[in-house]
C-alpha positions in Angstrom: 55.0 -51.5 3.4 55.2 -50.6 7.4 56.3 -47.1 7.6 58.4 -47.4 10.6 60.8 -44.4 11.3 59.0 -41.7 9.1 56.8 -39.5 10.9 53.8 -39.9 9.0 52.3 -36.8 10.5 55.0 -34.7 8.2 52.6 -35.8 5.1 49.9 -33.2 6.0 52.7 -30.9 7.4 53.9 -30.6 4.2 50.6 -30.5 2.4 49.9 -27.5 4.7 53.3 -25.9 3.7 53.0 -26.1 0.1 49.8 -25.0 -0.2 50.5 -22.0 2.4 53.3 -21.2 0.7 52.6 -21.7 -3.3 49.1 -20.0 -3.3 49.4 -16.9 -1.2 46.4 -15.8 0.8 44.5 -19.1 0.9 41.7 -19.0 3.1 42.1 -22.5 5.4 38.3 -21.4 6.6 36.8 -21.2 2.8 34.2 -23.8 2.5 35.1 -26.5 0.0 32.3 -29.0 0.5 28.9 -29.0 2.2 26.3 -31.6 3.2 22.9 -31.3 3.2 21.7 -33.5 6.4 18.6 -35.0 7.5 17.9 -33.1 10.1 17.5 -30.2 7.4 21.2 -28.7 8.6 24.1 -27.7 6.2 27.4 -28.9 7.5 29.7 -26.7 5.5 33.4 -28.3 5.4 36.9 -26.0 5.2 40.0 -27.0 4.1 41.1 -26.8 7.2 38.8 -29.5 8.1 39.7 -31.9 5.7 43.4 -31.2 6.5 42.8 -31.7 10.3 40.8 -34.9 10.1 43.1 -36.5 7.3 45.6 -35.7 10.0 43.7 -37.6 12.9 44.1 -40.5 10.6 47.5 -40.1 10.6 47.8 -39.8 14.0 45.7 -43.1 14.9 48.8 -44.8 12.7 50.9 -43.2 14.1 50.0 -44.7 17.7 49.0 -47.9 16.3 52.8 -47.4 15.3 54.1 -46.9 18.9 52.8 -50.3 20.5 56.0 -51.7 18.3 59.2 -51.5 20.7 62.5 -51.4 19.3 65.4 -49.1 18.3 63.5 -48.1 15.2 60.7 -47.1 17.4 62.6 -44.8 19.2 64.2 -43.4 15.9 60.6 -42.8 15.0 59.8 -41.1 18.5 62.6 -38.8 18.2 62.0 -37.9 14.6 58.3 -37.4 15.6 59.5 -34.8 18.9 61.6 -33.1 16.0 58.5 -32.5 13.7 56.9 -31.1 16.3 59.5 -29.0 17.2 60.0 -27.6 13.8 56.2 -27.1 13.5 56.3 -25.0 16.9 59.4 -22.9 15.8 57.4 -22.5 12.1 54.1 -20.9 14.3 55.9 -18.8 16.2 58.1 -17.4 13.3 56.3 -17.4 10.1 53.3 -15.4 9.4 52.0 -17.7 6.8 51.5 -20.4 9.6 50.2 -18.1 12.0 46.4 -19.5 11.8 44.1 -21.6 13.8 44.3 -25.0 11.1 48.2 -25.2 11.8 47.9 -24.4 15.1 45.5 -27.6 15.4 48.4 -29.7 13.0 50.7 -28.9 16.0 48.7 -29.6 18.7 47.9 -33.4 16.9 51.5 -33.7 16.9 52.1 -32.7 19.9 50.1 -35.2 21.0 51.5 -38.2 18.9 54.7 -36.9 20.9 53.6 -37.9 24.0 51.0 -40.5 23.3 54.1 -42.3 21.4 56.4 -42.1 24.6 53.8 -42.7 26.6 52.5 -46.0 24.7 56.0 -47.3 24.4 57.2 -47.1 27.9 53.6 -49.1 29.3 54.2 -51.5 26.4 58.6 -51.8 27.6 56.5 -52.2 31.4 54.9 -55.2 29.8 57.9 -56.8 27.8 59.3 -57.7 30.5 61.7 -61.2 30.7 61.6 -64.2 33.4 65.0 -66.0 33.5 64.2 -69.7 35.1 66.9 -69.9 37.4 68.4 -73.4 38.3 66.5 -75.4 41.5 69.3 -74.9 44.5 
Protein backbone atom coordinates (compact mmCIF):
# COMPACT_ATOMS: atom_id res chain seq x y z
CA UNK A 1 0.00 0.00 0.00
CA UNK A 2 1.55 3.54 -1.21
CA UNK A 3 1.17 5.89 1.61
CA UNK A 4 0.47 8.90 -0.41
CA UNK A 5 -0.89 11.95 1.58
CA UNK A 6 0.12 10.89 5.17
CA UNK A 7 3.17 12.42 6.35
CA UNK A 8 4.99 9.47 7.30
CA UNK A 9 7.47 11.44 9.34
CA UNK A 10 4.37 11.90 12.05
CA UNK A 11 5.08 8.04 12.93
CA UNK A 12 8.23 8.76 14.92
CA UNK A 13 6.63 12.24 15.89
CA UNK A 14 4.22 10.47 17.70
CA UNK A 15 6.47 7.71 19.07
CA UNK A 16 8.46 10.67 20.52
CA UNK A 17 5.25 12.16 22.01
CA UNK A 18 4.03 9.20 23.71
CA UNK A 19 6.89 8.14 25.08
CA UNK A 20 7.79 11.85 26.29
CA UNK A 21 4.62 12.19 27.60
CA UNK A 22 3.53 8.60 29.21
CA UNK A 23 6.96 7.96 31.02
CA UNK A 24 7.98 11.25 32.63
CA UNK A 25 11.67 11.92 32.83
CA UNK A 26 12.92 9.60 30.21
CA UNK A 27 16.40 10.10 29.39
CA UNK A 28 16.50 10.28 25.18
CA UNK A 29 20.57 10.12 25.88
CA UNK A 30 20.32 6.75 28.19
CA UNK A 31 22.18 4.14 26.35
CA UNK A 32 19.92 1.19 25.19
CA UNK A 33 22.31 -0.80 23.10
CA UNK A 34 26.09 -0.99 22.53
CA UNK A 35 28.44 -2.62 20.07
CA UNK A 36 31.56 -4.01 20.67
CA UNK A 37 33.69 -3.15 17.35
CA UNK A 38 36.75 -4.35 15.77
CA UNK A 39 38.67 -1.78 16.20
CA UNK A 40 38.35 -2.52 20.05
CA UNK A 41 35.74 0.73 20.37
CA UNK A 42 32.20 0.59 22.14
CA UNK A 43 29.62 2.37 20.11
CA UNK A 44 27.09 2.99 22.73
CA UNK A 45 23.46 3.70 21.13
CA UNK A 46 20.57 6.15 22.81
CA UNK A 47 17.19 6.14 22.21
CA UNK A 48 17.54 9.06 20.72
CA UNK A 49 19.62 7.46 18.17
CA UNK A 50 17.39 4.83 17.24
CA UNK A 51 14.56 7.38 17.07
CA UNK A 52 16.65 9.76 14.74
CA UNK A 53 17.90 7.14 12.33
CA UNK A 54 14.38 5.29 12.10
CA UNK A 55 13.38 8.76 11.25
CA UNK A 56 16.07 9.18 8.31
CA UNK A 57 14.30 6.19 6.97
CA UNK A 58 11.32 7.80 6.93
CA UNK A 59 12.53 10.71 5.43
CA UNK A 60 14.31 8.80 2.39
CA UNK A 61 10.32 7.68 1.76
CA UNK A 62 9.33 10.39 2.16
CA UNK A 63 11.41 12.05 -0.81
CA UNK A 64 11.30 8.96 -2.81
CA UNK A 65 7.50 10.07 -2.19
CA UNK A 66 7.91 13.59 -3.69
CA UNK A 67 9.23 12.57 -7.26
CA UNK A 68 5.23 11.60 -7.68
CA UNK A 69 3.42 14.93 -9.11
CA UNK A 70 -0.12 15.32 -8.63
CA UNK A 71 -2.85 16.89 -6.48
CA UNK A 72 -2.28 14.22 -3.82
CA UNK A 73 1.32 15.19 -3.80
CA UNK A 74 0.69 18.51 -2.88
CA UNK A 75 -1.87 17.40 -0.23
CA UNK A 76 1.03 15.49 1.10
CA UNK A 77 3.47 18.59 0.93
CA UNK A 78 1.14 20.70 2.71
CA UNK A 79 0.32 18.18 5.33
CA UNK A 80 4.12 17.61 5.62
CA UNK A 81 4.74 21.92 6.10
CA UNK A 82 1.94 21.48 8.82
CA UNK A 83 3.82 18.63 10.78
CA UNK A 84 6.51 20.65 10.80
CA UNK A 85 4.84 23.50 11.96
CA UNK A 86 3.25 21.82 14.85
CA UNK A 87 6.54 20.19 15.74
CA UNK A 88 8.18 23.88 15.83
CA UNK A 89 5.26 25.36 17.94
CA UNK A 90 5.50 21.96 20.34
CA UNK A 91 9.67 22.93 20.89
CA UNK A 92 9.17 26.19 21.59
CA UNK A 93 6.11 25.66 24.03
CA UNK A 94 6.41 22.49 25.75
CA UNK A 95 9.15 21.65 28.15
CA UNK A 96 8.88 17.95 27.65
CA UNK A 97 10.13 18.59 23.98
CA UNK A 98 12.57 21.00 24.86
CA UNK A 99 15.75 18.41 24.10
CA UNK A 100 18.30 17.91 21.53
CA UNK A 101 16.51 14.33 20.00
CA UNK A 102 13.25 16.43 19.07
CA UNK A 103 15.06 19.19 18.13
CA UNK A 104 16.91 16.74 15.46
CA UNK A 105 12.97 15.21 14.58
CA UNK A 106 12.32 18.86 13.46
CA UNK A 107 15.15 19.67 11.74
CA UNK A 108 14.50 16.09 9.45
CA UNK A 109 11.24 17.53 8.87
CA UNK A 110 12.17 20.52 8.12
CA UNK A 111 14.04 19.29 5.65
CA UNK A 112 11.44 16.81 4.00
CA UNK A 113 9.61 20.28 3.79
CA UNK A 114 11.82 21.70 1.44
CA UNK A 115 13.45 18.79 -0.18
CA UNK A 116 9.61 17.81 -1.08
CA UNK A 117 8.95 21.31 -2.70
CA UNK A 118 12.00 21.36 -4.00
CA UNK A 119 11.86 17.72 -5.76
CA UNK A 120 8.45 18.39 -7.00
CA UNK A 121 8.89 21.62 -8.72
CA UNK A 122 12.34 20.12 -10.84
CA UNK A 123 10.28 17.09 -11.50
CA UNK A 124 6.78 19.66 -12.74
CA UNK A 125 10.22 21.48 -14.82
CA UNK A 126 10.57 18.07 -16.44
CA UNK A 127 6.79 17.01 -17.11
CA UNK A 128 6.56 19.28 -19.43
CA UNK A 129 3.99 18.69 -22.73
CA UNK A 130 4.83 19.22 -26.61
CA UNK A 131 1.49 19.88 -28.57
CA UNK A 132 2.35 18.87 -32.46
CA UNK A 133 0.90 21.67 -34.07
CA UNK A 134 -0.59 21.27 -37.70
CA UNK A 135 2.21 21.91 -40.82
CA UNK A 136 1.03 25.62 -42.16
Amino acid sequence: MYMLGFPLLLVPFAIYNIIAFLWAGVSWSGTVSSVHLVSGGEWAMSAGDVLITFSLLFLFAEIVKATRIGTRAVLDHGLSLLLFLAMLIEFLLVAQAATSTFFLLMAISFVDVLAGFAVTLRTAQRDLTVENLPNT
